[in-house]
N, C-alpha and C positions, 0 to 999 in steps of 0.2 A: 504493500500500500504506500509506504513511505517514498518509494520512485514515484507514484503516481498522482501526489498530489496537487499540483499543479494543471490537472486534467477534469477537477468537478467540475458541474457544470454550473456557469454561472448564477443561476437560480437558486443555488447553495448558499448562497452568499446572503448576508446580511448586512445592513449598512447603521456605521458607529458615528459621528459627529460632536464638535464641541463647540460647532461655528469657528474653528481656524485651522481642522484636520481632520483626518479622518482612518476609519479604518472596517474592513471585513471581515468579519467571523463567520465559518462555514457552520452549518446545521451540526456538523457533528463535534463544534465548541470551539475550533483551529480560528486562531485571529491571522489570516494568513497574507494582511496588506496592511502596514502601516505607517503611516509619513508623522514627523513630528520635528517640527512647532507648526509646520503652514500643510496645506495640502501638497503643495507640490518642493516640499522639503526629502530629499532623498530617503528612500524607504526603510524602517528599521526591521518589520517583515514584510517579505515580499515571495513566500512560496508560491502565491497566484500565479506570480512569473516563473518560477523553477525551483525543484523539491530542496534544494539548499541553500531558500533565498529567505529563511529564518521562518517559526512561526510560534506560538503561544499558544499550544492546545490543552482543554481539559475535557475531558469526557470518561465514562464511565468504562470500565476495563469491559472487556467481552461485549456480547451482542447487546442492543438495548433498540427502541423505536424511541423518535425525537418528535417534538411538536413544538412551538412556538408561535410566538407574538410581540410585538412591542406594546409594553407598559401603556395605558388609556392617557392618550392624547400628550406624548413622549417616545422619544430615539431611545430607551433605555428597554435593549431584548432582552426577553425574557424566553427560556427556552427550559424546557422540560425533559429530562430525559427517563425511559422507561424502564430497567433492567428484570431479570427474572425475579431476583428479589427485594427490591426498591426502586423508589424513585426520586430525584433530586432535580432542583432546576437552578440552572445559571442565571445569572445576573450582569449582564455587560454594559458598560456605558462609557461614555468618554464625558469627561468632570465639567461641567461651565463652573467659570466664577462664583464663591460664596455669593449669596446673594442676587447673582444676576437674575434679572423679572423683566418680563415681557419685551421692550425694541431695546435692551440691551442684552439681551443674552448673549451668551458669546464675549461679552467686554472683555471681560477678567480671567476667559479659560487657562487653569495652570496647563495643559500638556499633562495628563495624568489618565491614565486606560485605568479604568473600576471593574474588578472581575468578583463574583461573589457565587458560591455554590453550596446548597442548602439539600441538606437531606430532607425529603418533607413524606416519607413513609418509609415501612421496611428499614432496609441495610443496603449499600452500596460500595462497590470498591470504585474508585479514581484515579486514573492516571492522570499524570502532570508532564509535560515536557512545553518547555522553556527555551530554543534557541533564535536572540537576537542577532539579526545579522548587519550590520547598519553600511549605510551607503551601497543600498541593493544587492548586498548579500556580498561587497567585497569585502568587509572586514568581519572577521571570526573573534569577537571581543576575549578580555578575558576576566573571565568569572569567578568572584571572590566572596567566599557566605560571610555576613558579617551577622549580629544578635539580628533577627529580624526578618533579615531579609538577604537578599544577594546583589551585590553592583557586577557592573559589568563595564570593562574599561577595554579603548578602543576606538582611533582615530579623534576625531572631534566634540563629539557627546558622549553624553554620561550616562547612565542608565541606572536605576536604583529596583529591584520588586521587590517589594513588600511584600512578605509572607508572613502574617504577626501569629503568633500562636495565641490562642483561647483556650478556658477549661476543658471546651467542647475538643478542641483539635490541640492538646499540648506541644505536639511533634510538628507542625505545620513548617516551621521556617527549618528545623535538622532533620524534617524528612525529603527539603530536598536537597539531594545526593547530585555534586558537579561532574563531571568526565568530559576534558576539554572543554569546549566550549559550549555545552548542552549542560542543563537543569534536567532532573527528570524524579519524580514522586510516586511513589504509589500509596494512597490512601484511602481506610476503611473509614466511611460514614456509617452513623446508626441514627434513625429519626429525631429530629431537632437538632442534630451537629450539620455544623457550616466550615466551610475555609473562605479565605478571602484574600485578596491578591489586588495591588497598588500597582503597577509601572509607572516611573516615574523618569520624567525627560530633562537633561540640563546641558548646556556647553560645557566644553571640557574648561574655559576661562572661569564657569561659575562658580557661587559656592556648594560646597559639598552638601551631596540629596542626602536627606533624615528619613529611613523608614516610617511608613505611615503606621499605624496601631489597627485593630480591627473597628475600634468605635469612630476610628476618624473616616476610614471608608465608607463604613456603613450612613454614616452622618452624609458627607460627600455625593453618596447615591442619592438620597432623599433631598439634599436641596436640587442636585441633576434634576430629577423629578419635577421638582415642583419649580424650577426655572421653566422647562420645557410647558408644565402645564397651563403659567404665568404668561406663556409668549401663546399658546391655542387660544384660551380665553381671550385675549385681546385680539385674536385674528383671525379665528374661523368660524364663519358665519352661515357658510354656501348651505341652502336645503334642498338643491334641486337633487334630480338624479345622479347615482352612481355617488352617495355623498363621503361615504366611510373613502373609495379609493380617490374624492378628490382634496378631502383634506388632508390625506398621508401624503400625497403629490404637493401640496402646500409644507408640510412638514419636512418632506424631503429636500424640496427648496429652499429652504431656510439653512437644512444643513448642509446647503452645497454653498452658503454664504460664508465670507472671511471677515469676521465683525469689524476687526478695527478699523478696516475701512469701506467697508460696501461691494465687495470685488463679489461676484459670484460665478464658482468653475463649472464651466460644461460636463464634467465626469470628475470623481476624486480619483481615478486610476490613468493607468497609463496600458498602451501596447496590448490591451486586450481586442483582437482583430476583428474585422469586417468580414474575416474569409476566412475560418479554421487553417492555419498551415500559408495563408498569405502572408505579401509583404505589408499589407493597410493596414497598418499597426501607430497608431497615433498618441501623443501625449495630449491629453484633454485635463492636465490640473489648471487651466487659463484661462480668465475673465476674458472671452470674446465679448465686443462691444454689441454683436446682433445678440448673441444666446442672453448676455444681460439682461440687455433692453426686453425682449420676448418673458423673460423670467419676471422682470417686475410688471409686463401688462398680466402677466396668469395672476400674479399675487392679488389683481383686484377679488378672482374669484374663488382663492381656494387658500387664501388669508388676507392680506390687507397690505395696501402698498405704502405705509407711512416710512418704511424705509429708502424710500424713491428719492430725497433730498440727498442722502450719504450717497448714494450709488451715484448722482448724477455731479456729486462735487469730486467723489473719485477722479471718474471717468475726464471732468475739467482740467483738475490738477495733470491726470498721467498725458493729455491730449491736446489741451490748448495751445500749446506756443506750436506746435505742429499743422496746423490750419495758417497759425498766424502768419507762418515761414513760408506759406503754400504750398504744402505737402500734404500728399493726401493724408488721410486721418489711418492711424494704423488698427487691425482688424480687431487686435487681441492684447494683451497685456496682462505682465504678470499682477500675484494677487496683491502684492506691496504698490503696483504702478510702474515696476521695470517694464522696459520696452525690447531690449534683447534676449529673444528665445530662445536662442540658436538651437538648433538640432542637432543631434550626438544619436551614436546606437550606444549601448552595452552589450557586447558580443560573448559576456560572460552569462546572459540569462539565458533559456533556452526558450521563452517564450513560453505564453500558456496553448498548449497543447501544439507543442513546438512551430508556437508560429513566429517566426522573426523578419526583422528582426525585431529587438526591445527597443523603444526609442523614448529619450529623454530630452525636452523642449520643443519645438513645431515650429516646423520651418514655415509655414504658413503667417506665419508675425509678419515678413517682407511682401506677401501677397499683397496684391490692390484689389479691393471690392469695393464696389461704389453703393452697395445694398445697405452696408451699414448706416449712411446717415437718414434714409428711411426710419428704420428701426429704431434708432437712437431717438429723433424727434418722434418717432407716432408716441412711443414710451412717453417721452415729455408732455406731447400734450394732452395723452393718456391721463397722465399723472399730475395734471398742472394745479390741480388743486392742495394735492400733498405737497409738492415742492412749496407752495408757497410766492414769499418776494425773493425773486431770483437773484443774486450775487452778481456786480456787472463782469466778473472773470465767467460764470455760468452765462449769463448773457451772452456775451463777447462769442465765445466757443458755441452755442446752438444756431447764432445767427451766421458763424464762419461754418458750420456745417451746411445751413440749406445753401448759403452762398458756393459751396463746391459741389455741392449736389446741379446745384444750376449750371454751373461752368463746365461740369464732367461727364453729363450723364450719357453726352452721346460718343462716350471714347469705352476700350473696349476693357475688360477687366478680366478677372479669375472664377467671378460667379461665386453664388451663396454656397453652393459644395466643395472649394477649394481645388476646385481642379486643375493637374500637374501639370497643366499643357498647356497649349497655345490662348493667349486671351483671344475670346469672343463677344459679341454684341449680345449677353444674355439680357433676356426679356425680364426675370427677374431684379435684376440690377436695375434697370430703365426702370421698371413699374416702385421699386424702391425711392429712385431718386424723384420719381413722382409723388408718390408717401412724403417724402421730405418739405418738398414744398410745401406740398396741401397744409400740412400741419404747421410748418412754419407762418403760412400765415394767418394761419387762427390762432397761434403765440404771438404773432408781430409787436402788439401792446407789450403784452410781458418785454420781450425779448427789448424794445426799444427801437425797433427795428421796421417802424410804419411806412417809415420812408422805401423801405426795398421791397414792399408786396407789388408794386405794380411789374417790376420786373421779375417777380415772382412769380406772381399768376400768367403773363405771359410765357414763361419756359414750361411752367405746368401743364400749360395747354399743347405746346409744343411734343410735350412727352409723350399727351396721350395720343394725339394724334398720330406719333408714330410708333406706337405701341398699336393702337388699334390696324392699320393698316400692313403695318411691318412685323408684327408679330403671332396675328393670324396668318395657318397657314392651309390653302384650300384643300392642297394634297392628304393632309393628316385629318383634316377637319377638324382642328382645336388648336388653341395659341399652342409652341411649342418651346423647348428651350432655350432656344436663341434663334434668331432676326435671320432669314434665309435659310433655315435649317427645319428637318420634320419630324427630329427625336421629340417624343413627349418626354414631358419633366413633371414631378409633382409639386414645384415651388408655383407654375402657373394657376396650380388652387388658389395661391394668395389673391389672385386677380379679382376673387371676391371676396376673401375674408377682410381684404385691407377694404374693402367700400372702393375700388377703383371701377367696379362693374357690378351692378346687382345679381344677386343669386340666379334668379329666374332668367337673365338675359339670354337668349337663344347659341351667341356663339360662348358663354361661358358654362350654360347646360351641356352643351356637346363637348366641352373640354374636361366637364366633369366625367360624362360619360365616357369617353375615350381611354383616360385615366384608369376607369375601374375597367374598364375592357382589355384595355392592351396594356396595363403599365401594375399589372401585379401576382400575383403569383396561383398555387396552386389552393393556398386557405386564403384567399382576397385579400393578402396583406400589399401593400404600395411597396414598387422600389423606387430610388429617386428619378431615375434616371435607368436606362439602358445603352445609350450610345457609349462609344469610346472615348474615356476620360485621359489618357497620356499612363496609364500603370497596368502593370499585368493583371490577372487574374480580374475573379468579379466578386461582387458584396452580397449583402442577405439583404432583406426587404428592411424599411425603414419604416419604424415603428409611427416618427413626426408627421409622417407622409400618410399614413393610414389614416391618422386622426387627422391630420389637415380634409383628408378625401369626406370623414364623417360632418368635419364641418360644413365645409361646402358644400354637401349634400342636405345638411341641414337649411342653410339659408335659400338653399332651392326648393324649399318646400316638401324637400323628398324625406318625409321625417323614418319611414318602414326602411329603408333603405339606408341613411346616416344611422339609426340604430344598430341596425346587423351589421356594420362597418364598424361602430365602434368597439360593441361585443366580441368581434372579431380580434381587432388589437388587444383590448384586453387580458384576452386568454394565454398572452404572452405571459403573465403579470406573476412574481411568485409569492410563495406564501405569506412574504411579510409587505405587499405592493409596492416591488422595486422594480423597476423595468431597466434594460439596457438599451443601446443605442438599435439595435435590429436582431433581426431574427431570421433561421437560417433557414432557406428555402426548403432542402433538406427534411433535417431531423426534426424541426420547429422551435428547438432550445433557442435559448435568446445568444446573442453574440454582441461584438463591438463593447466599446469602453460603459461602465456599470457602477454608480445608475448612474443615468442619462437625462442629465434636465432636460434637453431638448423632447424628450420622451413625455416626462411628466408635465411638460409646459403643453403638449398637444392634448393629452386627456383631459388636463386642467379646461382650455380652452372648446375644449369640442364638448365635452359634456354641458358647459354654462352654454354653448350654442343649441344642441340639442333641445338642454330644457326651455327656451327662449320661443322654440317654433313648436313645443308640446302648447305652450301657451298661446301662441297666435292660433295654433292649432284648432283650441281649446275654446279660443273666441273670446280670451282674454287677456290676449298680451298686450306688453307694453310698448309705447314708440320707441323706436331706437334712437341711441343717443346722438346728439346733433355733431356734424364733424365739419368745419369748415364751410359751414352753411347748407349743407344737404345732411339731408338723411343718410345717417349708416347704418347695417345690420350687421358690424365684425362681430361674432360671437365672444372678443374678446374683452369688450367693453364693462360688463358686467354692471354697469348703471349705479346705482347708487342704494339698490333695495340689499347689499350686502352689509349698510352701518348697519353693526349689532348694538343690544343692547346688554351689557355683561350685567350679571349678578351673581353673587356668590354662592358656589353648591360646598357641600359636606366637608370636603378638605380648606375650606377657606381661600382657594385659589378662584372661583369662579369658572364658568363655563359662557359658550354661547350657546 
């Protein structure tokens, strides 16, 4: 088994958060991915990538059936495990700051993994193994027991586990037994006996880590807890359908957020593939400016966007003087605001399920996409209530976006998929840098910027017109994804979620239709694309793409049809409502880097779509929100029937 690790299937996985890291625990207890202090901080386990890339498992000796769930309306799993003669459940969490409550959680995270295992019937035996492997499993530390617990010394951080012994567990920190560079335990539980286990993160310049005690964990867990339940209550409100998986997709969100400054990553892993055994192997720990901006419009439905002022002062600070220079605006950025990704392989992983190579940074930072400043302002004036009075550096920077959006849109780029090849005229970029406008000038006021609408809405118009003309294509019957070409693409959906064409429009129904026809697979999942992108091999269906399809078949009235669509994606979904980036045509296991906001941003958004035209349906929904002087129906909008009203339930934290 232990060669084989790196081989489960991602569905296994479990996803840990403190708001500025993250980590994986498989079903059967192996925390087998974890970066510490940032998300995209080199990995201290990393077996997901190769069976000797460290990991921190516990589980029960011999056979046992597992079951779990995360804690009610909290990232802290909880996981049961069954054996012949007892049963125990784990307790995993990654620590927020004392005291952090609701839009500041994550403030004050120490970098501390909370493990806690509780006999709760019968008798059980336990195995413990313990091996840190830090800087992706190049360095083999070295392991010294002190009273307590065990450090582990080794390159540039520090590592401290706490194992504190109890009456319950006297032997806990001398039963476990070193051998190089591996930890390993075996212990007998009997009902009401617990262990409990601390890791603990420092630079090797810091001062020296203190074992944590079993009452300060235990404590530790319970404020995790009630921070997490502190940030639900104030933010999730959604009642429509599919509600339990779209407030865990709100939850998940959050945890893919870096508190101290707003940054939100597209995936917390790295080089988990597109294509079992390909080279599509990408580093997704990086605040892309489109996946951002998409991430705080889902927040309207499926928590709440008052964090929308920090994300967009981030994004100011890491982006402004780059507009000012005339440059275009770069794609993605690290989660501090570094702008160099560079790409690297490590030729020492073997890849999960030997797909390589392993890659560290994205080369895609230098890419040009002109789709982002779309994104960036719809987000804004999305959210222009939460932002507030704008900063004139926020100013300055929204109004130097639609300004390059105007100047650029008809030059050629890389497109919203990053694709390795030749730049093309994609449709989606055009119809982006038309999003940009439109919205810019219904911020004009805000922004200070009254004076530039008129040359505003003149290129607006310019766009769409040749969007309409240049981007249908007669041969395909449905826009395609780029200007003289008849691959379909699933970003064309956008053409009505953004309100650039109504649902019902005749040539945007046949694009939807087309889509579901020709551009998915054998369970009516969406791929992005089909044509030849510049790289070998091919990918699995994209999960964004499927819910994009449910959307837009919602706004078309087609509600029998956007439901069995998004049911369909769904069933991707695993036990605890993580989704990864796609799913493999194949076997139907999910694939690509995990989770995947992009993923949970389309359920988020296609479900508040769905329920919107149950209610038109219904004969009584509501208008849609005003955007620029017309009516829109993006199902993204989420209107304003989401202000909750909190009150306090049984634990004193309150609910919505």
């Amino acid at each position: 088994m232990e060669t084989k690790m790196n081989s489960l299937p991602l569905g296994d996985y479990a996803l840990l958060s403190d708001c500025r890291s993250a980590a994986l625990v498989s079903r059967a207890g192996s925390v087998d991915w974890l970066c510490f202090p940032r998300f995209d901080a080199p990995a201290v386990f990393a077996r997901i990538l190769d069976p000797d890339g460290g990991h921190f498992a516990i589980s029960p000796a011999g056979d046992f059936q597992v079951s779990r769930a995360y804690a009610d309306r909290t990232m802290t799993l909880e996981t049961t495990f069954a054996a012949a003669a007892g049963t125990a459940v784990l307790t995993d969490a990654m620590a927020v700051g004392r005291d952090d409550r609701g839009h500041h959680l994550g403030a004050r995270s120490p970098g501390v993994l909370l493990r806690r295992l509780t006999c709760t019937a019968g008798e059980i035996d336990v195995d413990v193994s313990y091996a840190p492997r830090p800087e992706y499993g190049l360095i083999h530390p070295i392991l010294e027991p002190i009273p307590g617990g065990i450090t582990a010394r080794g390159g540039a951080t520090r590592l401290l586990l706490s194992a504190p012994a109890t009456p319950a567990t006297p032997a806990t920190a001398d039963g476990l037994q070193v051998a190089g560079d591996t930890a390993t335990a075996h212990l007998h539980l009997a009902a009401g006996q617990g262990v409990s286990f601390a890791l603990l993160f420092g630079p090797m310049s810091g001062p020296p880590l203190a074992p944590w005690d079993a009452g300060r964990i235990a404590a530790r867990l319970r404020d995790t807890n009630a921070g997490w339940r502190s940030w639900s209550a104030l933010h999730q409100a959604y009642q429509g359908p599919w509600r339990d998986l779209v407030h865990q997709s709100g939850r998940v969100l959050q945890a893919l957020t870096f508190a101290p400054t707003g940054a939100i990553v597209a995936a917390p892993t790295t080089s988990l593939p597109e294509a079992i055994g390909g080279e599509r192997n990408w580093d997704y720990r990086y605040t892309w400016v489109r996946d951002a901006s998409l991430t705080m419009e889902a927040m309207w439905v499926a928590a709440c966007p008052d964090e929308a002022g920090k994300f967009f002062g981030f994004l100011a600070d890491a982006a402004a003087s780059q507009l000012r220079r005339g440059k275009d605006l770069q794609i993605m950025f690290g989660v501090g605001g570094e702008h160099d990704l560079s790409e690297r392989e490590l030729p020492h992983l073997s890849g999960w399920r030997s797909s390589r190579p392993v890659r560290v940074g994205n080369g895609a930072w230098a890419q040009r996409q002109l789709d982002v400043y779309g994104e960036l302002l719809d987000a804004a004036q999305r959210l222009a209530d939460q932002l507030g009075e704008l900063d004139p550096v926020t100013q300055q920077f929204l109004a130097a976006a639609a300004d390059t959006a105007a100047s650029r849109w008809n030059e050629q780029d890389q497109g919203i998929w990053e694709i390795r090849g030749e730049p093309r005229d994609f449709l989606y970029s055009k119809l982006m840098c038309w999003v940009a406008l439109d919205r810019a000038i219904a911020l004009a006021p805000r922004l200070g910027a009254a004076d530039r609408t008129p040359r505003w809405s003149a290129v607006r118009d310019e766009i769409r017109a040749a969007i309409e003309s240049r981007g249908w294509n007669a041969k395909a019957g449905a826009y395609t994804q780029a200007f003289g070409r008849e691959d379909l693409d699933a970003s064309s959906l956008m053409l009505a979620i953004t309100g650039f064409l109504p649902g019902d429009d005749p040539r945007m129904k046949a694009t939807v239709d087309a889509i579901a026809a020709r551009l998915t697979d054998k369970r009516g999942l969406v791929y992005r694309y089909l044509a030849h992108d510049g790289l070998a091999g091919t990918e699995g269906t994209f999960l964004l793409c499927t819910f994009w399809l449910a959307h837009a078949q919602a706004l078309a009235g087609e509600l029998d049809q956007a439901t069995a669509t998004f049911e369909r994606a769904i069933a991707a979904i695993n036990d605890v409502g993580l989704l990864a980036e796609e799913v493999d045509p194949g076997s139907g296991e999910m694939i690509g880097n995990f989770p995947q906001a992009f993923s949970h941003i389309g359920l988020v958004n296609a479900a508040w779509a769905i329920s919107q035209a149950q209610q038109r349906a219904a004969g009584r929904g509501q208008q849609p929100a005003a955007g620029s002087g017309a009516a829109r129906e993006d199902g993204s909008s989420a209107l304003r029937v989401l202000q909750s009203t909190w009150v306090p339930d049984a634990d004193g934290l309150g609910g919505p």
